[in-house]
C-alpha positions as CSV (number, residue, x, y, z in Angstrom):
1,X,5.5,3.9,-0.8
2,X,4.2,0.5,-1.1
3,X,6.2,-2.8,0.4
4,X,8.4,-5.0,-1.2
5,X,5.5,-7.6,-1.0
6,X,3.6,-5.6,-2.4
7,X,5.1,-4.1,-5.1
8,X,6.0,-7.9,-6.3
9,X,2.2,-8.6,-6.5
10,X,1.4,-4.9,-8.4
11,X,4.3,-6.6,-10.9
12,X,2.1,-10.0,-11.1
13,X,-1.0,-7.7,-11.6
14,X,1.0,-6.0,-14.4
15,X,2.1,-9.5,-16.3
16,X,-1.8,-10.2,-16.4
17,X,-2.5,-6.9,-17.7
18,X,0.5,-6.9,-21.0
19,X,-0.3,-10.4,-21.5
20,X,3.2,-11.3,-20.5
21,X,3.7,-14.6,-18.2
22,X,7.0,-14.6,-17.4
23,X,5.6,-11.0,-15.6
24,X,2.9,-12.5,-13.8
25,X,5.3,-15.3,-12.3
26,X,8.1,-12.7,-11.9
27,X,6.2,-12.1,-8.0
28,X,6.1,-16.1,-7.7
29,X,8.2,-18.5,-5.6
30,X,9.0,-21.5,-8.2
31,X,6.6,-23.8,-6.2
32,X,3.9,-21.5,-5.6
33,X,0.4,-22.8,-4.9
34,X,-2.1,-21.3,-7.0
35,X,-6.1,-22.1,-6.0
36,X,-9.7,-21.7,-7.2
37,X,-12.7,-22.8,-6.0
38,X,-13.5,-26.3,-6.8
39,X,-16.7,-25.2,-8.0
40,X,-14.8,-24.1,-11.4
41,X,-13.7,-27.6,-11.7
42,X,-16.4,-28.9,-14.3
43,X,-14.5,-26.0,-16.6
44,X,-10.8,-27.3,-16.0
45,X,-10.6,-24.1,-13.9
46,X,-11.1,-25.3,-10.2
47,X,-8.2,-26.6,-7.4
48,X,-4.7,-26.2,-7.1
49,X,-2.2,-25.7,-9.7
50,X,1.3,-25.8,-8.5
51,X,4.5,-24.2,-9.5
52,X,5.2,-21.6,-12.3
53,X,4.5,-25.0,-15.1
54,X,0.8,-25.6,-12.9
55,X,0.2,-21.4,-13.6
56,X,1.1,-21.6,-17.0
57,X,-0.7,-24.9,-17.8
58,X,-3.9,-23.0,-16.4
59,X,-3.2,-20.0,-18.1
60,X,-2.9,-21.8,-21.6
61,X,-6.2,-23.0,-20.6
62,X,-8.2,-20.1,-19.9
63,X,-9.1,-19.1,-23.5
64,X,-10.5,-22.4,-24.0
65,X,-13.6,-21.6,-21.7
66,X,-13.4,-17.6,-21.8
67,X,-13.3,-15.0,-24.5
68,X,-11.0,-12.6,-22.3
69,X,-10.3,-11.2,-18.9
70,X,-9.2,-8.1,-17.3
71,X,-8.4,-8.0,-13.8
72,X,-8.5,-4.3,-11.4
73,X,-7.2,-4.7,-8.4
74,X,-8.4,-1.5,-6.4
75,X,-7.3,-1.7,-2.4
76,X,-4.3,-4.0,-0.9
77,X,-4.0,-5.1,2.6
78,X,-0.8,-6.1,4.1
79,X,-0.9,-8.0,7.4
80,X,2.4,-9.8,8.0
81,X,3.2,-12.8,5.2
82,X,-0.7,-11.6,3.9
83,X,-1.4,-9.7,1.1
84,X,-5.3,-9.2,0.7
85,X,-6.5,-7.7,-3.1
86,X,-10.1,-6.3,-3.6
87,X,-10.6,-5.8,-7.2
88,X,-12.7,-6.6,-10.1
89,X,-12.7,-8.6,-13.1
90,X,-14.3,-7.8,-16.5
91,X,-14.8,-11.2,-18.0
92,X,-16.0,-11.9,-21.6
93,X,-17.7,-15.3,-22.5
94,X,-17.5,-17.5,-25.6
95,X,-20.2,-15.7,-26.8
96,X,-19.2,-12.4,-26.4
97,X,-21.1,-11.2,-23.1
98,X,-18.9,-9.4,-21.1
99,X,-19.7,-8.8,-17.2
100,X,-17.9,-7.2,-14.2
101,X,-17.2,-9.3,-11.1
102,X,-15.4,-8.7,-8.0
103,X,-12.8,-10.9,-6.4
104,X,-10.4,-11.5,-3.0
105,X,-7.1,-12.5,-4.1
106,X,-5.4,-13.8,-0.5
107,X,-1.3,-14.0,-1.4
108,X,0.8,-15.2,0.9
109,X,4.7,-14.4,1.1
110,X,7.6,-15.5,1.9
111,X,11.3,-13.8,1.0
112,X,9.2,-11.0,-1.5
113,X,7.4,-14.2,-3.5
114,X,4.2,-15.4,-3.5
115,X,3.8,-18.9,-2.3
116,X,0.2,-19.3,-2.5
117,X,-2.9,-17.3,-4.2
118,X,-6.1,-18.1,-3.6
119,X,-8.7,-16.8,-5.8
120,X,-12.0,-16.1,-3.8
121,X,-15.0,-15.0,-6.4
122,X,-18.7,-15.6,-6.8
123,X,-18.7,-19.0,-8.7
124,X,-22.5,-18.9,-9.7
125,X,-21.8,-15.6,-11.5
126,X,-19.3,-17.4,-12.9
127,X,-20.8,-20.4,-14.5
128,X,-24.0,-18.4,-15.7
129,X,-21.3,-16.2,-18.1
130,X,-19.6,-19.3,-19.3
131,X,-22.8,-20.8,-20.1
132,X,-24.3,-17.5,-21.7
């Protein structure tokens, strides 16, 4: 059986899947930090976006630079307050090219909430879908 910690991220992981917000921020303290790399800035995508208004405001922004998303996470690591997620992403462009690509997703708890992701992905890979 999984940890509490854990299972509150698998939740988060399930909102992204049915599309349903109010899941995705069910595993997320109100003032949660959530961070890309900066190199995803030039697409309104990079930095830190804080609290559960910051996640949606980035969320509502997503399908203005991506035709769609899918995220599988495959292996957790629990280390203390530390979640560690291995998974991949199948992201479709604009365009309609869709690619797999992994990604680390480092959460960090605190009373069975996340109070900061960090998403940690190949931004290169990134930018040549967007641009495809």
């Amino acid at each position: 059986m999984a940890s509490p910690n854990i299972e509150a991220i698998r939740a988060s992981y399930a909102g992204f899947r049915d599309r349903d917000i109010e899941g995705i921020l069910s595993g997320m303290h109100p003032d949660v930090e959530w961070v890309h790399p900066e190199g995803m800035a030039k697409y309104g995508l990079g930095g830190t976006k804080l609290g559960h208004a910051g996640i949606k405001e980035f969320l509502a922004h997503v399908p203005t630079v991506l035709g769609g998303m899918k995220l599988a996470p495959k292996e957790f690591i629990e280390q203390g307050d530390r979640i560690v997620v291995f998974g991949t992403r199948e992201v479709t462009s604009l365009s309609g090219r869709t690619v797999t690509l992994d990604f680390v997703h480092s959460w960090t708890m605190r009373d069975g909430r996340a109070t900061r992701m960090e998403d940690i992905f190949d931004t290169v890979a990134f930018h040549e879908l967007i641009e495809s």
